[in-house]
N, C-alpha and C positions, 0 to 999 in steps of 0.2 A: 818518499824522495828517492830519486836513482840515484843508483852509484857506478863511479867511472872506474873499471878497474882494468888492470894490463889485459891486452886478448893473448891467450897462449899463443895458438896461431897464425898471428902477425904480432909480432913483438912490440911494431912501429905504431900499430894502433891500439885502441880500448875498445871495453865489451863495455856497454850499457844495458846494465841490470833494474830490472825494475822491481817492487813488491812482490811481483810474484814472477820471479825471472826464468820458467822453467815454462811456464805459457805458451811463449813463442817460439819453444823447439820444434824443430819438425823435424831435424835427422838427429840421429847417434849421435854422429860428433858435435854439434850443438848443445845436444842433451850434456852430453860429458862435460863440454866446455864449461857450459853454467853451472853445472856439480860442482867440477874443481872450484870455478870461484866462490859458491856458496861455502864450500869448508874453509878458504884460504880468508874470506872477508866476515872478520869480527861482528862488524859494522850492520851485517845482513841479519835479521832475526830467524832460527832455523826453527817455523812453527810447525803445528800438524797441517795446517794444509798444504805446505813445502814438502813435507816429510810422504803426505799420500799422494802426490800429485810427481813426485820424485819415482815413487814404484810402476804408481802406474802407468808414466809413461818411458821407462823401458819398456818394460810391459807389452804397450802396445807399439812401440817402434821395433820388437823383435831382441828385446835381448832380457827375458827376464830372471836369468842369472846374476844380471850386475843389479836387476829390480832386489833381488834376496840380498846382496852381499851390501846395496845400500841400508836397510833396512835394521841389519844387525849393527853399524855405525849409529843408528839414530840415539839421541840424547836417550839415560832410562828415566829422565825427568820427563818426557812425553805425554802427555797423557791419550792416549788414544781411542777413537769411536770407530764408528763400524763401518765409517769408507774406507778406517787403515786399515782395518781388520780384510773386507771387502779387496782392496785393492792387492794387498798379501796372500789372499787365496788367489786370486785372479794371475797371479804369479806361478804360483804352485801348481794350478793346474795346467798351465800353459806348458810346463815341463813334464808332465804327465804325472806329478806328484801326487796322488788322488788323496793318500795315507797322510800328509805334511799340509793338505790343505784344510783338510777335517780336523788336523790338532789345530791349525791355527783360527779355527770355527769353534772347538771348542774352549781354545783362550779367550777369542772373543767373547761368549755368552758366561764364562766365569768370569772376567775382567765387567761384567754386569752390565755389556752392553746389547741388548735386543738386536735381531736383524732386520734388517729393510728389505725392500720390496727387491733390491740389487745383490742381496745376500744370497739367496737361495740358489737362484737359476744356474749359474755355472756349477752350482754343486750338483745339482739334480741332473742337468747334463752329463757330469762326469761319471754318475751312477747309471747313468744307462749305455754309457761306452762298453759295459763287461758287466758280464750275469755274476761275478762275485764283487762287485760295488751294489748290487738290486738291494738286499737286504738294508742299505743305508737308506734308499729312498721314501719308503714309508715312514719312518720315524722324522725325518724331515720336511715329508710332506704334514704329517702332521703339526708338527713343530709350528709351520706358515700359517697354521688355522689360529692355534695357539697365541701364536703373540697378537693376533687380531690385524693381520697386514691386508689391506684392502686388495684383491686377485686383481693383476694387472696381465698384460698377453704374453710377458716373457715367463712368468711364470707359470702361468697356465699354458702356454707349447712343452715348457718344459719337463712339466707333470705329465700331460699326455702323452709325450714322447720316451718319458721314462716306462710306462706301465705297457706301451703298446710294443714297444723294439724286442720289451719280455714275453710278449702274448698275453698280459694283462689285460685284456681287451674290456672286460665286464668292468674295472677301476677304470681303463683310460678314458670310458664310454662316460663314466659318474663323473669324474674331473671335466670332459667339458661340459657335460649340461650341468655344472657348476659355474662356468665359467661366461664372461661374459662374452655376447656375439658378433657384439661390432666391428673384430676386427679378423679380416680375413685368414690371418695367419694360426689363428686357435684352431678355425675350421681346414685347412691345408693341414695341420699337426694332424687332425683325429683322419682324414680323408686318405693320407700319406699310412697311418698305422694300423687302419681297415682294410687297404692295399697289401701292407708287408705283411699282416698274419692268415691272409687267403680270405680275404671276408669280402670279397667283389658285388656283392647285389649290395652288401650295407655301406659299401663306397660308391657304388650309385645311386643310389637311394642317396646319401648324404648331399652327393654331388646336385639332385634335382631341388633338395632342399636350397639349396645355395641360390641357385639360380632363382626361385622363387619365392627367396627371403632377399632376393637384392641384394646378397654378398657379393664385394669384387670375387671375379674370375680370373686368376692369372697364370702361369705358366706352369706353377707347381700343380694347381690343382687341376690342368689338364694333364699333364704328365702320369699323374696319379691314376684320374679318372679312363685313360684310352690303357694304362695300365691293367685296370680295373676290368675292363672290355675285353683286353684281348686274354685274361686268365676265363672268361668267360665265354673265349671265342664268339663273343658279341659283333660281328663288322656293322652290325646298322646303326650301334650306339657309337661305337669309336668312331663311324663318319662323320655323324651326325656333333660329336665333340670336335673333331677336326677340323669339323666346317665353323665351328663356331670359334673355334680358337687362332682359326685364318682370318677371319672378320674383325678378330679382335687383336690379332696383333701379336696374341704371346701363344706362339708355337715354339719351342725352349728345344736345343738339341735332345733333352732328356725325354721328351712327347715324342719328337720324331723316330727316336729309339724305340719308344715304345709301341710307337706306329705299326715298327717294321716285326713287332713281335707280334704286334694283331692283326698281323695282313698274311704274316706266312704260318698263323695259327689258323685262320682261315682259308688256306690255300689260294692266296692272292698274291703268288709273287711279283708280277707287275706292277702295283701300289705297294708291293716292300721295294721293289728298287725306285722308286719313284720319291717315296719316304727318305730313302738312305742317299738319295742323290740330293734332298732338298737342306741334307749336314753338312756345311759349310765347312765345317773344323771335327772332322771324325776321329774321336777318340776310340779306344779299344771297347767300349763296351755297347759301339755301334759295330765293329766288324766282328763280334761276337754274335751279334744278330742275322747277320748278313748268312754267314753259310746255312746254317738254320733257316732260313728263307730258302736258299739253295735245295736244301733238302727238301723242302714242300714242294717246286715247283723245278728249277732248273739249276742243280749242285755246280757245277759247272762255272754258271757267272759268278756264285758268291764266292769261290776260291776267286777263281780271275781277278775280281775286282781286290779282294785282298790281297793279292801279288801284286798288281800292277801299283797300285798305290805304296804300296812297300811297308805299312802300317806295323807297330808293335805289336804283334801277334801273341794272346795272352794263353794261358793254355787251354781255357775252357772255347778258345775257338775250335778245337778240334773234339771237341766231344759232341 
């Protein structure tokens, strides 16, 4: 049954609350508005799905500060599972808490609740943001075997992207030919962390696999793959990627960047400026390219074009 109750507001009107009155938030002040009512109206049952669906969406509207301080109001008659648990880290990490989200992981698994397939991933994330979170990740990674969680793609990028941002490459390698193939984004994770640890022939190599297992092709993993080429000083590969990623539709600012890094590695600064004219919205780590192109061919334009445009010049454009 709904309930009519004053709208803070408009004083002149009513809010109509439904079972689950926090559903239809979609800003701050909405979120708040139905808070306040939920504490002020008796009438309302305050259960756990109120209570998780309360965190998580500050949370994700951007404030999850007031997600923690509701949190510590909750009844201690609660009984709690692993989406509160789940939605309380997802808090924690959002503030950079790394420390306060693992206590509240390890509340959860003494509170003798298992984690789900949604438990892991942000953690495993947050251990590969800094080489002194690594040591968490295997013990975690293990943990997912353990409770018998069927590997799904957020956790399996997750995994891979923890062991590869380390140089882990020979684990990140085991984690995906663990993991299942169907979706593009497991292959993008290992393809992306083949590229970051200088491993260019086995990111091509991976990339021709794709194409010939009928994996979507999409922006990342060209961005990756002409990445891959231009550490290789490869231009017949990165054209030959360019051409097929113009075919296809997803040529991503972050390709064309990479473009202009394998055009003026190969001494082609007419296709790096051709590259860097085709970036609609040039961020700093396309005019970082740019003079480096300069330098292969004509230094000259790639300053110019950085003046002229008037762009945030970062420092490593002048190295």
């Amino acid at each position: 049954m709904e309930a009519l109750l004053p709208n803070p507001l408009h004083p002149t009107k009513t809010l109509t609350l439904s079972p689950n009155p926090l559903h239809s938030c979609k800003t701050l002040d909405h979120l708040r508005q139905a808070h306040a009512q939920l504490l002020k109206s008796p009438s309302l049952s305050f259960n756990l799905n109120l209570a998780t669906k309360l965190i998580s969406s500050y949370t994700a509207l951007g404030d999850p500060p007031s997600a923690l301080q509701a949190s510590l109001h909750h009844p201690k008659t609660l009984e709690k599972d692993a989406f509160y648990y789940n939605a309380l880290i997802q808090a924690h990490l959002s503030l950079g808490q790394f420390a306060e989200a693992l206590a509240a992981f390890s509340l959860m698994l003494s509170d003798s609740h298992l984690p789900n397939p949604f438990s892991l991933p942000p953690l495993l994330k947050a251990c590969s943001s800094s080489p002194k979170f690594l040591p968490f990740g295997p013990p975690l990674h293990a943990l997912y075997f353990k409770c018998g969680i069927h590997p799904n793609s957020f956790v399996c990028v997750a995994i891979i992207d923890l062991y590869a941002k380390h140089g882990l490459v020979r684990e990140a390698q085991k984690a995906f030919d663990a993991a299942p193939k169907c979706d593009h984004v497991v292959w993008n994770a290992m393809l992306s962390g083949l590229t970051q640890t200088g491993r260019p022939l086995e990111a091509l190599s991976l990339f021709c696999r794709m194409i010939a297992d009928g994996v979507r092709v999409d922006s990342v993993a060209v961005a990756c793959t002409i990445a891959a080429c231009a550490q290789l000083c490869n231009g017949s590969a990165g054209a030959q990627t360019h051409a097929r990623a113009l075919r296809s539709g997803c040529l991503s600012p972050a390709a064309l960047t990479s473009l202009i890094e394998l055009y003026a590695a190969c001494s082609d600064p007419h296709s790096a400026r051709h590259a860097f004219d085709e970036i609609e919205v040039k961020d700093h780590a396309a005019f970082n390219t740019k003079p480096r192109c300069g330098f292969a061919g004509y230094c000259s334009s790639g300053l110019e074009t950085t003046g002229e445009i008037g762009a945030r010049i970062h420092c490593s454009t002048w190295i």
